[in-house]
C-alpha positions in Angstrom: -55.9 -85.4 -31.4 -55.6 -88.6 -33.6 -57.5 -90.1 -36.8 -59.4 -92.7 -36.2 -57.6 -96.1 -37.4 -58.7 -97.2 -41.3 -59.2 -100.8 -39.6 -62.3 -99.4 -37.7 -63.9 -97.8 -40.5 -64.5 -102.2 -41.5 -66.7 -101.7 -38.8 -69.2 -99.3 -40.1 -71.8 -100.3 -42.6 -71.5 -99.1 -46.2 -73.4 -95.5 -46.4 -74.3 -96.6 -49.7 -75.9 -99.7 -49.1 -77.5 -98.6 -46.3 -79.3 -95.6 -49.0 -80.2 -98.3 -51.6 -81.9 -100.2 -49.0 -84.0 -97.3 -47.6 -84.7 -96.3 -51.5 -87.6 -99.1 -51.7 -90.7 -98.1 -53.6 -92.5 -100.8 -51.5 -90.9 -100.7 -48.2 -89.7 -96.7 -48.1 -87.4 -95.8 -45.3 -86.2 -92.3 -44.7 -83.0 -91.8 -43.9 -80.1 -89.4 -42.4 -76.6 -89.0 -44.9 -74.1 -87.4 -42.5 -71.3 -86.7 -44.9 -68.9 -84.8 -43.9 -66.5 -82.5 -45.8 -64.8 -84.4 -49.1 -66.3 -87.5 -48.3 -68.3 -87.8 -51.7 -71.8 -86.7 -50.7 -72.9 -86.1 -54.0 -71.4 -88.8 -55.9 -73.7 -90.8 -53.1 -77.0 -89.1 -54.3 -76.2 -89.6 -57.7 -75.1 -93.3 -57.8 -78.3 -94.0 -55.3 -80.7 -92.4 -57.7 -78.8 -94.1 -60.8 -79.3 -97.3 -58.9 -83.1 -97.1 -58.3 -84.0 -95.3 -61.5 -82.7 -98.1 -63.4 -84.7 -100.6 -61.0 -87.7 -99.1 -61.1 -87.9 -96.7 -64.2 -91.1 -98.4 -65.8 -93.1 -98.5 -62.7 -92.2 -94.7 -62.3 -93.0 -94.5 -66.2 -96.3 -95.8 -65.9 -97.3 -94.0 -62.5 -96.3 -90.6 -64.0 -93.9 -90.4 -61.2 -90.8 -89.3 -60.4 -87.5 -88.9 -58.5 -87.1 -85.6 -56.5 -83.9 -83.6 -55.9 -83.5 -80.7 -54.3 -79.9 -78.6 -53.6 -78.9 -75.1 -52.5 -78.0 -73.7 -55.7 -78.7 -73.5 -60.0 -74.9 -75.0 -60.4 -75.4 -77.3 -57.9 -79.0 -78.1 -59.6 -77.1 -78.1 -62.7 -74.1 -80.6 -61.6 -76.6 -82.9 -60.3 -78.3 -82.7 -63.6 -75.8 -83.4 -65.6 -74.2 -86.0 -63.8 -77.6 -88.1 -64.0 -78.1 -87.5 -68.4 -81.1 -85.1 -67.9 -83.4 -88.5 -67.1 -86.9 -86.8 -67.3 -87.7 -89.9 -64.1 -85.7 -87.2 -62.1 -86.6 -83.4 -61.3 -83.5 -81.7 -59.6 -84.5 -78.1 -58.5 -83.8 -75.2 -55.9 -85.7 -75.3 -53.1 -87.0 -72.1 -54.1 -88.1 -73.7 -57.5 -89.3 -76.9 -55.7 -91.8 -74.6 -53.4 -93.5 -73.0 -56.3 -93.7 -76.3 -58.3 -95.9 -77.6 -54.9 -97.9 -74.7 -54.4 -98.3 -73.7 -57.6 -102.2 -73.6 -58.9 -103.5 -73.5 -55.3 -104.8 -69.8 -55.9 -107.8 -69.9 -53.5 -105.1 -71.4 -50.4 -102.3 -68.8 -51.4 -105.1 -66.0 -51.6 -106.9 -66.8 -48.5 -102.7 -67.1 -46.9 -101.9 -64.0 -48.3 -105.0 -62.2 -46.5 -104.5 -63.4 -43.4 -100.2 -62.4 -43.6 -101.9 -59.2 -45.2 -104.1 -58.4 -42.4 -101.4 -59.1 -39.6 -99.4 -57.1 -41.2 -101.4 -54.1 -41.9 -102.5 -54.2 -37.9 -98.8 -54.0 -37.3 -98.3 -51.2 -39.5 -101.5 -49.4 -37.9 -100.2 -50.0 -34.3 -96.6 -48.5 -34.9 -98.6 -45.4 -36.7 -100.7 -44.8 -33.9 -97.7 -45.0 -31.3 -95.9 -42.6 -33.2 -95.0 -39.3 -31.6 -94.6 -37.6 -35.0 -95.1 -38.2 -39.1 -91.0 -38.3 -39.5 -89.4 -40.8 -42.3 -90.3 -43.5 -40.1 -93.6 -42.7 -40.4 -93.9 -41.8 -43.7 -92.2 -45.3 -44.5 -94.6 -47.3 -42.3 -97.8 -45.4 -43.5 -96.3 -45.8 -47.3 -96.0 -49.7 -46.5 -99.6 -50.1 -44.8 -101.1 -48.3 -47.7 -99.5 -50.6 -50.2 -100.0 -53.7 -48.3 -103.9 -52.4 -48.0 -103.6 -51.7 -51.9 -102.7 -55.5 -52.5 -105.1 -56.9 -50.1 -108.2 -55.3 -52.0 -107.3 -56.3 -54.9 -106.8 -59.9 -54.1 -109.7 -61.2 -55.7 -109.5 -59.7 -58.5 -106.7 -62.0 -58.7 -107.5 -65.1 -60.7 -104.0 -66.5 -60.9 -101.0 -65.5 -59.0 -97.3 -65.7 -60.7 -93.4 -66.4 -59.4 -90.2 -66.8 -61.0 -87.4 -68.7 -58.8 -85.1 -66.3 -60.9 -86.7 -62.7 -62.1 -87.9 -60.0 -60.9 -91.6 -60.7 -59.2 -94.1 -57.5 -59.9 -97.2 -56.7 -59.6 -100.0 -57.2 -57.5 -100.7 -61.3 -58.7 -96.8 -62.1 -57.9 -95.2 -63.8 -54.7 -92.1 -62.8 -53.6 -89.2 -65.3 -52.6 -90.4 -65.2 -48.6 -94.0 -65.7 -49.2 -93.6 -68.8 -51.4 -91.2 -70.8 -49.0 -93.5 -69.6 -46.4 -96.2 -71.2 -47.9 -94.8 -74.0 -48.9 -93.9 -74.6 -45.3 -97.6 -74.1 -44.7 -98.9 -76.4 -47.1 -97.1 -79.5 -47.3 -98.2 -81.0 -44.3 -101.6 -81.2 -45.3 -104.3 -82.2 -47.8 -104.4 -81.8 -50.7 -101.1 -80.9 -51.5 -99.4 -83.7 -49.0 -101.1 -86.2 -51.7 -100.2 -84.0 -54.8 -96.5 -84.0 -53.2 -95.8 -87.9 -51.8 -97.8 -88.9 -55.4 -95.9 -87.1 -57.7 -92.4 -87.7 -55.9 -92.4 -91.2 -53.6 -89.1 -90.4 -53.4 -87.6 -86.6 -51.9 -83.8 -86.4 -51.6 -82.5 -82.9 -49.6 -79.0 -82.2 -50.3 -77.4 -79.7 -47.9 -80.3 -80.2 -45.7 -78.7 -78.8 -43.1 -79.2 -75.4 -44.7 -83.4 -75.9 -45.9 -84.9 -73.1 -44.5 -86.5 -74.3 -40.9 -90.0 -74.3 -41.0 -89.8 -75.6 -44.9 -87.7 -78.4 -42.9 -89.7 -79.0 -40.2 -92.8 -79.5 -42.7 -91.2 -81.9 -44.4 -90.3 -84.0 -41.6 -94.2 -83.7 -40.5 -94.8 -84.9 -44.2 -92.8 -88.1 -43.8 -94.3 -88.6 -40.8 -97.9 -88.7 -41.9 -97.3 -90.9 -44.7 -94.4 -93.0 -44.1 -95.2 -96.3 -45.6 -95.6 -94.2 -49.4 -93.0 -91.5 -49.1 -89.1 -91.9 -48.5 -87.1 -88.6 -47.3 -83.8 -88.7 -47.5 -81.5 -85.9 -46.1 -78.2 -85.2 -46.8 -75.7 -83.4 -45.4 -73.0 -82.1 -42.2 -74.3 -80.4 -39.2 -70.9 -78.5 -39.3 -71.2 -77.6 -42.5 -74.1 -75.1 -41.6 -73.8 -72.2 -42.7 -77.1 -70.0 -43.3 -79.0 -68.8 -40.3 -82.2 -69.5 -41.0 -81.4 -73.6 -41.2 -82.8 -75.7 -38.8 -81.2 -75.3 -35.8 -80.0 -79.0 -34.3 -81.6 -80.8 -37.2 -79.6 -84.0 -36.4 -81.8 -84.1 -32.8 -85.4 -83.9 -35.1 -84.1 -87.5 -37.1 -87.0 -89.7 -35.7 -85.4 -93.3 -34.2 -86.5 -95.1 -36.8 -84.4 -93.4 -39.6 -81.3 -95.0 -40.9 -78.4 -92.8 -40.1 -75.7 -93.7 -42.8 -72.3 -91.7 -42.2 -69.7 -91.5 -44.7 -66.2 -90.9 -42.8 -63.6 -91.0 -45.1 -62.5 -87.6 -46.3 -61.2 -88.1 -50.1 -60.1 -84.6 -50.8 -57.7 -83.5 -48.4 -54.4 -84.7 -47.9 -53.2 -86.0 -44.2 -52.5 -82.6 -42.6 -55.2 -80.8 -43.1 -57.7 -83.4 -42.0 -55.9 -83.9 -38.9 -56.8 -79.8 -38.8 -60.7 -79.8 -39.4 -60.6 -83.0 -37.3 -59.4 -81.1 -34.0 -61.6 -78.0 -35.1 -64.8 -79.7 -35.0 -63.8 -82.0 -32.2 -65.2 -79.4 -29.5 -68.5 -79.2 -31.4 -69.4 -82.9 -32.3 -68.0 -86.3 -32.1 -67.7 -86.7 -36.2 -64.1 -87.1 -37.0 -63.0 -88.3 -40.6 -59.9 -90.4 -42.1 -58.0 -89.8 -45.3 -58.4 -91.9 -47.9 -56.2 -94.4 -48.5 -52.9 -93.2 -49.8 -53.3 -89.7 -49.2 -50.7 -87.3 -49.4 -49.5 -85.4 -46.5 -49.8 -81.9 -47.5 -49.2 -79.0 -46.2 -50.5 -76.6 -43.6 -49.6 -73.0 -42.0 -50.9 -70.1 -39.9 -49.3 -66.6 -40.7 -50.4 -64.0 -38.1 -50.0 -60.2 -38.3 -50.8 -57.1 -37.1 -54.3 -55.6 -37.8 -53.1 -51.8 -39.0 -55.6 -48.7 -40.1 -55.7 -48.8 -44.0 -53.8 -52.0 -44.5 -53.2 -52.9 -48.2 -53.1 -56.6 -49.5 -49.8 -56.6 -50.6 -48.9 -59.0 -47.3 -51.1 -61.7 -49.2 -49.1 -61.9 -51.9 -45.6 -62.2 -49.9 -47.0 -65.3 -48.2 -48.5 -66.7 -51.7 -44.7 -66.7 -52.2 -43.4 -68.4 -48.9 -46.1 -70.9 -49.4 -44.4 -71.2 -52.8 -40.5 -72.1 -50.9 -42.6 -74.2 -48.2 -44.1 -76.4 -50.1 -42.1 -76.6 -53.1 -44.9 -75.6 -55.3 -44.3 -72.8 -58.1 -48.1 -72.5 -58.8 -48.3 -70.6 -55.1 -46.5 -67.8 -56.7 -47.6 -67.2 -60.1 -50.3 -64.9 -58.7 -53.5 -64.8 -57.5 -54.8 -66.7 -60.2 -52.3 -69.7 -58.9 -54.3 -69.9 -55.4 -58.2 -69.5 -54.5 -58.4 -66.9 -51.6 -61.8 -67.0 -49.6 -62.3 -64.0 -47.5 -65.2 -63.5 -44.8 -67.6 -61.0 -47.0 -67.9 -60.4 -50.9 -66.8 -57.0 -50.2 -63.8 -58.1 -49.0 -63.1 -59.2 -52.4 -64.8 -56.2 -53.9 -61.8 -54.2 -52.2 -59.2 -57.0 -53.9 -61.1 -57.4 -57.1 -62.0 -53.6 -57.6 -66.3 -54.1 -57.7 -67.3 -53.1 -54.0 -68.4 -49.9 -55.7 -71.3 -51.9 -57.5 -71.2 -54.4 -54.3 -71.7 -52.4 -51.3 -75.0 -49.6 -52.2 -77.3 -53.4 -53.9 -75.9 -55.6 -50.5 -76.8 -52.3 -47.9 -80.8 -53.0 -49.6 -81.9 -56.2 -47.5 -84.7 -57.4 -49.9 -82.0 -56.9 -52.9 -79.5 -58.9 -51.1 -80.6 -63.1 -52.4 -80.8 -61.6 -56.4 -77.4 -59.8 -55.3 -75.8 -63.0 -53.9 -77.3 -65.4 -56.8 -77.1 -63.1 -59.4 -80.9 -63.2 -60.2 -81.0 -59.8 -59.8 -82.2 -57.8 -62.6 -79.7 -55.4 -63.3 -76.8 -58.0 -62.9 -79.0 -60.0 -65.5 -79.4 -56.8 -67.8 -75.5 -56.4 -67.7 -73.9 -59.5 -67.0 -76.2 -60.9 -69.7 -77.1 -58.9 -72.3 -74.3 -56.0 -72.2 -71.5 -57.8 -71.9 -71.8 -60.5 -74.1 -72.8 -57.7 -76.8 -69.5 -56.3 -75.7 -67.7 -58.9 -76.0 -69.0 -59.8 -79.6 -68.1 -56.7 -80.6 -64.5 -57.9 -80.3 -64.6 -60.4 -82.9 -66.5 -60.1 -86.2 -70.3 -58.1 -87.7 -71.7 -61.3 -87.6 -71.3 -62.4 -83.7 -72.0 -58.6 -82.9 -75.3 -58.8 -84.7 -75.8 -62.7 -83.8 -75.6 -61.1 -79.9 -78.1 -58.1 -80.1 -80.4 -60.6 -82.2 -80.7 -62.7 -79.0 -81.0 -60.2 -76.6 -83.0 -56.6 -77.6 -86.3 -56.2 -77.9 -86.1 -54.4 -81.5 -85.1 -57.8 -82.9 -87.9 -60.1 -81.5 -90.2 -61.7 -84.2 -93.5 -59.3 -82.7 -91.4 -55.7 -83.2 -90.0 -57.1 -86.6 -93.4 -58.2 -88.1 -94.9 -55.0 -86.8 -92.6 -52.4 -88.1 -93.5 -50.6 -91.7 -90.0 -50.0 -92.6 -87.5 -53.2 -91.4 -84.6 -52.4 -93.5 -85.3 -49.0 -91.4 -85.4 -50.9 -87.8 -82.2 -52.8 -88.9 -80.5 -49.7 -89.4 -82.0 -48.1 -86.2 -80.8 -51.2 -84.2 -77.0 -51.1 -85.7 -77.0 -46.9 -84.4 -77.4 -48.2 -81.1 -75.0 -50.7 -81.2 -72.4 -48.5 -82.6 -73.8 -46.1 -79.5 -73.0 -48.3 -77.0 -70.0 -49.7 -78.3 -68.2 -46.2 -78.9 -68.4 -45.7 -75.2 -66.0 -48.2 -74.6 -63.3 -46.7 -77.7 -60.5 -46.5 -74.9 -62.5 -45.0 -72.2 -64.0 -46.5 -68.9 -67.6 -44.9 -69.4 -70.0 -44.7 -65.9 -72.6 -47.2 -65.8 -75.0 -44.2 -65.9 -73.3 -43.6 -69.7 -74.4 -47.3 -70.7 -78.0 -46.7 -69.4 -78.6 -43.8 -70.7 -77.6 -45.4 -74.1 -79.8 -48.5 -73.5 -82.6 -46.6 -72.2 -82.9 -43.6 -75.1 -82.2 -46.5 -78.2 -84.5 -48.7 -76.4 -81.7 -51.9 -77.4 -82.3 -53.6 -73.9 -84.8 -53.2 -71.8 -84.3 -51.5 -68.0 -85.9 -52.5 -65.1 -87.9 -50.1 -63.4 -86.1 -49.3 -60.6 -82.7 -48.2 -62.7 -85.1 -45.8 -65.2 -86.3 -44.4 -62.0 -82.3 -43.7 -60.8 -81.5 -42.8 -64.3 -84.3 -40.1 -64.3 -83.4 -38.9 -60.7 -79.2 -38.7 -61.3 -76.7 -40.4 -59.8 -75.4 -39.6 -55.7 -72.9 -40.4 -53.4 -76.0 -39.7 -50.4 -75.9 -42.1 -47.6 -79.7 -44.5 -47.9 -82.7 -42.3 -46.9 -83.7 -43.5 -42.9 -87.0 -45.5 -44.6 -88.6 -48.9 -45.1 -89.6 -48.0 -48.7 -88.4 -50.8 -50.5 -89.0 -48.9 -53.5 -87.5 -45.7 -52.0 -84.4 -47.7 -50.8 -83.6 -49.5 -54.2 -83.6 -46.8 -56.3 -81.4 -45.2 -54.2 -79.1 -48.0 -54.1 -79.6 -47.7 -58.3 -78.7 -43.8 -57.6 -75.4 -44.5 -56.4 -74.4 -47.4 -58.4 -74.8 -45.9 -62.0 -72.1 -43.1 -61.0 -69.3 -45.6 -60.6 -67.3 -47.1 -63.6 -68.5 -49.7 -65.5 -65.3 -51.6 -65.1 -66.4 -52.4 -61.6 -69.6 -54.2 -63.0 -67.2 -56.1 -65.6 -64.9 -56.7 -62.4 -68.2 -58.2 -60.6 -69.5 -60.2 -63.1 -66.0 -62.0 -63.5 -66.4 -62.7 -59.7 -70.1 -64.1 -59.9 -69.2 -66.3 -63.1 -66.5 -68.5 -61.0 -63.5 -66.7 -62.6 -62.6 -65.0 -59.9 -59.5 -66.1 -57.6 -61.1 -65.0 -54.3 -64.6 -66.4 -53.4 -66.5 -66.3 -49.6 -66.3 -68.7 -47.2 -69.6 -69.5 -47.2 -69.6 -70.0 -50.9 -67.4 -72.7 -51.2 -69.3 -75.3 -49.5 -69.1 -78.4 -51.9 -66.0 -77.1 -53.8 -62.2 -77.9 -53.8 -58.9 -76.2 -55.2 -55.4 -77.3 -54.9 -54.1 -74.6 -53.3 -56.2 -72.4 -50.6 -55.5 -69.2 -49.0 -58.2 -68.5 -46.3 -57.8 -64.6 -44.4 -59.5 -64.1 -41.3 -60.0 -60.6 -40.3 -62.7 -59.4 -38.1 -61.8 -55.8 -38.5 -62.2 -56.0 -42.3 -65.1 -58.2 -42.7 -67.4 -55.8 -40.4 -70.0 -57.8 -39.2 -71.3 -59.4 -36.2 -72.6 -62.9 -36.7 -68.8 -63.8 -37.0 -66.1 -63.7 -34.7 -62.3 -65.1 -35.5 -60.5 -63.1 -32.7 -62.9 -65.0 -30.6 -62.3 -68.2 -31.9 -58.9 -67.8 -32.0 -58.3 -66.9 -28.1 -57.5 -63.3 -28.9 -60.9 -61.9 -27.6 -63.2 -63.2 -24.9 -66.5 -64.9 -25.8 -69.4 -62.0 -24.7 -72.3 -62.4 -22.9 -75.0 -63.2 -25.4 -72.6 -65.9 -26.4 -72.2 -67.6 -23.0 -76.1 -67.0 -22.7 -76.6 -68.8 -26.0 -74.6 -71.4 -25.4 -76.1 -72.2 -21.8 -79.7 -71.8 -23.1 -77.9 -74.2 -26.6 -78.8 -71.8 -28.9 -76.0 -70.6 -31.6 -73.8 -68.3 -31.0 -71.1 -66.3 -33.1 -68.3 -68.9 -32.1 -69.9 -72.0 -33.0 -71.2 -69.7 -36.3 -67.3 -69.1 -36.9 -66.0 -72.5 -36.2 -68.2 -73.6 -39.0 -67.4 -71.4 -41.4 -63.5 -72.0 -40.8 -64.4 -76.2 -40.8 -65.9 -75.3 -44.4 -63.2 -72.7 -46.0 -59.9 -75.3 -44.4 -61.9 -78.5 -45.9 -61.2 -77.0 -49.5 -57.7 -77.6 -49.6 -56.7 -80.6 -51.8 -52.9 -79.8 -51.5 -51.7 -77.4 -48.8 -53.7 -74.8 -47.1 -52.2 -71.0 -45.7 -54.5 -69.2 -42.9 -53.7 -65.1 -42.8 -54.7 -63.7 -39.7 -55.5 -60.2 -39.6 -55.4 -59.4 -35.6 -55.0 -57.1 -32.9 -52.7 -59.7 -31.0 -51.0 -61.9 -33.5 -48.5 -63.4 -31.1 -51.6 -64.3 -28.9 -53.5 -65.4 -31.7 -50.3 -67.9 -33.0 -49.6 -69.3 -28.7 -53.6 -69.8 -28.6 -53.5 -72.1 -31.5 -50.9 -74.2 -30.8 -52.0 -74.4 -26.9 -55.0 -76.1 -28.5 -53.4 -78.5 -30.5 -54.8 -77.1 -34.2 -51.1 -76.4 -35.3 -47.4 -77.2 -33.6 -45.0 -74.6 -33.2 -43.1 -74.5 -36.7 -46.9 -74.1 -38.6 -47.1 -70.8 -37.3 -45.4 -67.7 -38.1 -46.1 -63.9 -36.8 -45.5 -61.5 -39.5 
């Protein structure tokens, strides 16, 4: 394994250039980023769309036109944002946000969709029902979800217009859900009207982490560009090895169309020497995309500590090697805690066992249609407590003023309509301040259960509940494994069942970890970030699931079947899905970089390594 020589890199045309060039209002061309980890992808997008704003800002003005952006994420949405002033010639949104904004108005299309998925569905539902050998909870659930879907289909035009929110809750008969308006999205773009509306409004459509786009959203885009390429430039961004979601487009790089540009950026300027030598030999079995350092780099530091897998481990090991890193690399902030590292585990519940919130975690993640609110913290009840309780709690640490100031903003009982309409206000004041002091009280040295808070919340009627947690409230809390049903409804109130009997310490302990603050995060969901010091733990065992697979990777365990199938038929399989995910979580380190191995074989797992060049002898240790 070697870096490619800095004096070749001459050789390669300037990724930037090549961009501004495609970014021609007159002369579009679409074009390919590949950016690989560190290498500055997103100060790319932002000078490119700095460049041509400022070209071509009063043609854009006086079209009504403008600039499109869309990322994975609000922060990354946010980042973008900021980094270009807020310039109303550029919209940067999800691609959940993005969807809606297309399809949006088109209430006869998304009625006439909906009855078609409707009807599919519902003929689904009546084949399993009439192939079933007895009404158990299966069929209860099935002929629950028939009658609903049947429910929503009558009603559909009585509909006049239908309603989404990227990030709230989505009720009622005339609202979309996440699936249905990417799905339709997918379905509309590529043609009239809204493949006007869309290359009109936005000549320009930039895709960062493209790679990840949901792929039939993807495909209809490229179908988009293709129909209209002399008035509408797409430009994708992003790392084939950097994929990390499953439903992404599956060999994206082979859909480019010849006549693309295919900039690449190939200097990595986060990581010091050592550890892109590392995610150079990692990927170097999956593509031919290798990176150098940046000029000057340091040479950092790298290690592999292997151990044994044992039945109710603790974490305590972690910390022991935060401190070896600390006397290997001369660097006291190793040691200070786990505050002086970022540690990226497999699965948030993984850090739910660290951090003390798998509690709260585990019942919301085991509910599949809960699971994208969970994971983006758009779900309602996080909102209801990571926004409204806890800032009230926290205000009630420091003065009247930014207690009252905090319940002003967020209950109900203080919003202009229920002041204006109440006889008595000094009365309503003084109702409001009760249940403040309520809630607050139950926090007087005391960890209260989350079903305490609720019931507070829900009988003062200072915050509104969802629906779902008044139905749990009402029920009780359990400790019941989920009912064997579909019911979505069935299945999250359940999930609300068993989460308002643990502490609320552990929703304080979860909101910490959502906000950033924590010092652990997944490895998925670091993509695009960096930190000086990284601790990455691979453990199988721990982790639970199937998609992934480190012991494979690793040598330790053979690659199965499905995975030799998959790979002959070249379809993904869990070790290319792992070798991903370990490119992304190594690529953080800016300074030095510690791999824990959890394993059944650790003196395998450290001879396989080194056999394959990723570390040399003295990198690894068996603990």
């Amino acid at each position: 394994m070697s870096i490619q020589p800095e004096a070749n890199m001459e050789e390669i045309p300037d990724a930037d250039e090549v961009i501004q060039e495609c970014l021609n209002l007159d002369r579009p061309k679409s074009f390919f980023l590949y950016a690989g980890a560190g290498s500055g992808k997103t100060h790319s997008l932002v000078m490119a769309v700095k460049t041509l704003k400022d070209r071509e800002w009063q043609r854009l003005t006086f079209e009504g036109r403008q600039i499109a952006i869309i990322t994975y994420t609000n922060a990354a949405c946010e980042e973008i944002a900021r980094r270009l002033e807020y310039d109303p010639l550029v919209v940067v949104s999800t691609i959940h946000a993005f969807s809606w904004r297309m399809i949006q108005g088109f209430n006869d299309d998304i009625r006439e969709w909906l009855r078609v998925k409707l009807t599919a569905d519902i003929d689904e539902l009546n084949d399993k029902l009439g192939r079933a050998k007895g009404k158990n909870k299966t069929y209860l659930a099935n002929e629950a979800s028939r009658d609903s879907k049947s429910r929503r289909l009558n009603s559909l035009d009585e509909i006049t217009t239908f309603t989404y929110s990227p990030t709230g809750d989505n009720r009622g008969q005339q609202a979309l859900n996440h699936s249905e308006v990417i799905q339709m999205a997918a379905a509309f773009i590529p043609r009239p009207p809204l493949l006007n509306v869309m290359t009109d409004l936005h000549p320009v459509l930039l895709i960062d982490e493209s790679q990840d786009t949901y792929g039939p959203l993807m495909d209809a885009f490229l179908q988009a560009q293709a129909l209209v390429p002399e008035r509408f430039c797409l430009g994708l961004l992003g790392d084939m090895m950097q994929r990390i979601y499953n439903d992404g487009k599956v060999r994206l790089e082979e859909a480019i169309p010849k006549d693309w540009a295919v900039p690449e950026k190939r200097i990595n300027r986060r990581c010091p020497t050592r550890v892109v030598e590392l995610i150079n030999v990692i990927r170097k079995s999956a593509d031919t995309h290798q990176q150098t350092p940046k000029p000057g780099a340091v040479a950092g530091t790298v290690r592999m500590f292997c151990t044994q897998q044992t039945p109710g481990q603790g974490f305590g090991l972690e910390d022991v090697i935060a401190q070896r890193m600390a006397d290997i690399t001369d660097d006291d902030q190793w040691a200070v805690g786990r505050s002086g590292r970022k540690t990226l585990i497999l699965e948030h519940k993984m850090a739910g066992r660290r951090m003390g919130f798998e509690g709260v975690f585990t019942p919301l993640y085991q509910v599949e249609h809960l699971r994208t609110g969970l994971l983006d913290g758009t779900l309602p009840i996080l909102k209801l407590f990571f926004e409204r309780v806890l800032p009230i709690l926290q205000a009630a640490k420091t003065n009247d003023f930014s207690l009252m100031e905090a319940v002003r903003l967020h209950s109900p009982l203080l919003d202009p309509k229920s002041i204006r309409a109440a006889p008595d206000q000094l009365a309503l004041l003084e109702t409001v301040g009760g249940a403040t002091r309520a809630l607050c009280e139950l926090f007087d040295e005391k960890d209260p259960l989350i079903s305490d808070v609720a019931h507070v919340l829900f009988q003062t009627g200072l915050l509104d509940l969802p629906e779902r947690l008044v139905a749990a409230l009402l029920l009780g809390s359990t400790t019941d494994d989920p009912p064997d049903t579909s019911d979505r409804d069935a299945l999250e109130t359940h999930a609300y069942q068993v989460l308002i009997g643990r502490p609320f310490s552990e929703m304080q302990a979860f909101a910490g970890y959502t906000e950033g603050l924590s010092p652990f995060d997944t490895h998925q969901g670091v993509k695009g970030l960096e930190f000086p010091r990284v601790m990455v733990i691979l453990n199988d065992e721990e982790a639970g699931g199937f998609l992934f697979s480190y012991e494979k990777l690793l040598g330790v365990k053979p690659a199965s079947d499905s995975d030799i199938k998959n790979q002959r038929e070249g379809k993904d399989d869990s070790l290319a899905r792992t070798r991903r995910l370990l490119y992304v979580t190594c690529s953080r380190a800016e300074q030095s970089l510690a791999i824990v191995v959890y394993t059944a074989e650790p003196e395998l797992a450290r001879q396989r390594v080194i056999d394959a060049g990723w570390f040399k002898d003295e990198e690894v240790k068996v603990l």
